[in-house]
N, C-alpha and C positions, 0 to 999 in steps of 0.2 A: 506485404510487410507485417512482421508482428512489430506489437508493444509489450517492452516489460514497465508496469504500471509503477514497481516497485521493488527498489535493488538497495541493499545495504554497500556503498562504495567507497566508505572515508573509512578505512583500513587498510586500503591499499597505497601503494608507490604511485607515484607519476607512472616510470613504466610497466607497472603491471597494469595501470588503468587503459595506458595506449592499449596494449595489447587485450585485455578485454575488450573494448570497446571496438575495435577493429574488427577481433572476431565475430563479434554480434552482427557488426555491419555485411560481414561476408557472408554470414546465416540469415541474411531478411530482416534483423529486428532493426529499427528505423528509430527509435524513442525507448530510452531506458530513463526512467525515473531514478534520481541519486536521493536517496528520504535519509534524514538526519533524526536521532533520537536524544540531541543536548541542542545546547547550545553552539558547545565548540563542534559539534559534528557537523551543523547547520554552516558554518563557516566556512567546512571544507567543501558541502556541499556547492555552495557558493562559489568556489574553484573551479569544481568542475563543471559548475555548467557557463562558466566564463571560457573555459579551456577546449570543451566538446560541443561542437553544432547538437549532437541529436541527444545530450545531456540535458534534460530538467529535473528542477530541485524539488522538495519535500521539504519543510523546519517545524519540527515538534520533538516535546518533551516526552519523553516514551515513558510508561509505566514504571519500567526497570531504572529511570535514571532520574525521579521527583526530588529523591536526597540528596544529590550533588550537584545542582544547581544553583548559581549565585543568587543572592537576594534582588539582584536587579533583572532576574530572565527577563522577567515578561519584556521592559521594555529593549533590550537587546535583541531576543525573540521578532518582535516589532518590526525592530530597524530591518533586520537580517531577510524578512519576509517582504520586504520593500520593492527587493530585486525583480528586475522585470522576468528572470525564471525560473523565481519562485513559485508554483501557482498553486499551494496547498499548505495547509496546515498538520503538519504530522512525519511523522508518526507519534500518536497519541493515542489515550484509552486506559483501559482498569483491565485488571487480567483477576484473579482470584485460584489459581489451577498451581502457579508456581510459586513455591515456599523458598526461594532467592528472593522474590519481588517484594519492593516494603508492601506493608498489611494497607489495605482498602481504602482503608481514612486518610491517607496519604497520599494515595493517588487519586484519589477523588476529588482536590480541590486545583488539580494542573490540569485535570480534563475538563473541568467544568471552564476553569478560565481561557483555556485556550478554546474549546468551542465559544466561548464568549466575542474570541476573537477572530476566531474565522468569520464570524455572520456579522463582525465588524468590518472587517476588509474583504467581504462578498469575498472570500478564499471558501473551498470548500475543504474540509477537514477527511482525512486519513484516519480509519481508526481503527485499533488493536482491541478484542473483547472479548477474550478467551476466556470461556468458561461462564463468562455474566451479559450475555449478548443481549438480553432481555431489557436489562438496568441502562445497558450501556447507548441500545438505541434511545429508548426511553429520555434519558437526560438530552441525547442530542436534538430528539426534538422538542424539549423541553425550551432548550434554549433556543428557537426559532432558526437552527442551521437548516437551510435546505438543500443543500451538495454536501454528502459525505460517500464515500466509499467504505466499506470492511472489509478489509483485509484479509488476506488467508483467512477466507470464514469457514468456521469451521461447526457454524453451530446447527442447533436443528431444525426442525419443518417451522415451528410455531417463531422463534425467532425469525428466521427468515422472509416468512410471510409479512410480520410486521415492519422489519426494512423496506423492503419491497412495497406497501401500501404508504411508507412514508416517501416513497421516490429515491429511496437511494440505492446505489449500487452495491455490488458483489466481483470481489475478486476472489477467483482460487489461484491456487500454487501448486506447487508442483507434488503436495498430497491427492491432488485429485488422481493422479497415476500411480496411486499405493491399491492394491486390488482390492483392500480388506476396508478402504476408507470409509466410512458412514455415509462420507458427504458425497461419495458420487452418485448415491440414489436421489440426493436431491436438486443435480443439476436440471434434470427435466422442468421444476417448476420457476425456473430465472427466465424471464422474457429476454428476449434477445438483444433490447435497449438497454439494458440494464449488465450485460456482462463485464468483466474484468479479468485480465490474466495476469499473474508475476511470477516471479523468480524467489523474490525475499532473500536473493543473493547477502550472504554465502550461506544462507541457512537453507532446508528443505528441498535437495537435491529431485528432482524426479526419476522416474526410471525408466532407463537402466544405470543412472548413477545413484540410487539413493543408497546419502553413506559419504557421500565424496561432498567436496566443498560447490557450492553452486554456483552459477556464474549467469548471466545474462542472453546467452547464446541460446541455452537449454529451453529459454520461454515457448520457444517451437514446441518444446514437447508437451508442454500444458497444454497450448493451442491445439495441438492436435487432437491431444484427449478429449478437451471439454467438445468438440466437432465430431469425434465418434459418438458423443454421451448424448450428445443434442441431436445427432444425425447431421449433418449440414457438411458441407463442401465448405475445405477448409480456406480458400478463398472470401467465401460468403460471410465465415466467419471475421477473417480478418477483418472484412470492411463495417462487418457489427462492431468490432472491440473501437478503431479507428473511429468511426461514428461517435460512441460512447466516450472515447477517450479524450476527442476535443471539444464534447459536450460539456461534459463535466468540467474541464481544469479550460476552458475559453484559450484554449490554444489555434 
């Protein structure tokens, strides 16, 4: 059975959700992560994983969305992550690559506070760090979180090594199946406790759909790749991700 670690799913209907989620079921994937980037997406999140057995939630401010948050996130935030399937803090993070994103100093003080508050509710935090991966671990473990994941990482040797020495994990997505990727010459140095696959649904299609809208199902095809890249028997691997996956988030 795969896991998708992390799926964008509060854009869709009720029944397009059934029918995702079905599908994935029918493909092997057993746990798809719903990750919220507001408040109010955090809400819906919360929906879904009331409405789908193999639905768990994600609640964080995402880089993109620091400006349109009420003055009372954090403790909203709070309550929302209460939920018994909740088990993470995010999507959250600093990005610096995209000039839509407000400017640094902005998202700088929603990432600092929500890892404040993951390693307040022993949640492990979710985190986006595109382009400044360096700064980005650095703060987290600044602020004494010791479960975090990164997300579609995408950064390089020397970033990665440093997550990696801090004990946290690596997720790829379905860039790892672009041929021209940077990042798949550095799957060979992620030990095997430490892996992570997603979707990022509806973003970052794999191939042979890159281009189309993504969906949950497709995480096989990550899984596949990163088990060509590593060598290993894609069985072997699932039970690494599975391993790792209710390591980290105590499910």
């Amino acid at each position: 059975m795969w896991i998708d670690s992390h799926a964008h799913l509060f854009d869709y209907s009720h029944e397009e959700l059934v029918q995702i989620i079905n599908e994935a079921s029918e493909r092997s994937v057993s746990i798809i992560v719903s990750t919220a980037t507001s408040v109010i997406t955090a809400t819906d999140v919360i929906c879904h994983c009331d409405k789908f057995d193999s639905v768990w939630g994600a609640g964080g401010i995402s880089p993109f969305d620091v400006l349109t948050q009420p003055d009372s996130w954090q403790q909203k935030l709070r309550k929302l992550l209460n939920h018994p399937k909740m088990i993470a803090v995010g999507e959250i993070g600093i990005d610096n690559t995209n000039p839509t994103y407000p400017v640094l100093d902005k998202q700088l003080p929603f990432y600092e506070s929500q890892l404040e508050m993951a390693a307040e509710l022993n949640l492990p935090a979710v985190i986006h760090s595109r382009g400044i991966e360096k700064t980005a671990i650095e703060i987290c473990k600044t602020t004494g979180l010791t479960k975090a994941v990164f997300h579609c990482f995408t950064g390089d040797i020397d970033s990665l090594r440093k997550l990696l020495d801090y004990d946290y994990y690596v997720s790829f997505s379905g860039i790892i199946t672009f041929k021209n990727a940077l990042i798949r010459d550095l799957v060979s140095f992620v030990p095997f406790d430490r892996i992570l696959i997603e979707t990022d649904t509806p973003y970052l299609a794999p191939e042979p759909f890159r281009g189309k809208k993504n969906k949950p199902t497709w995480v096989s095809l990550v899984g596949e790749e990163v088990a060509k890249l590593k060598k290993i028997d894609q069985n072997e691997l699932q039970r690494c991700i599975e391993n790792n996956f209710r390591s980290l988030f105590k499910i």
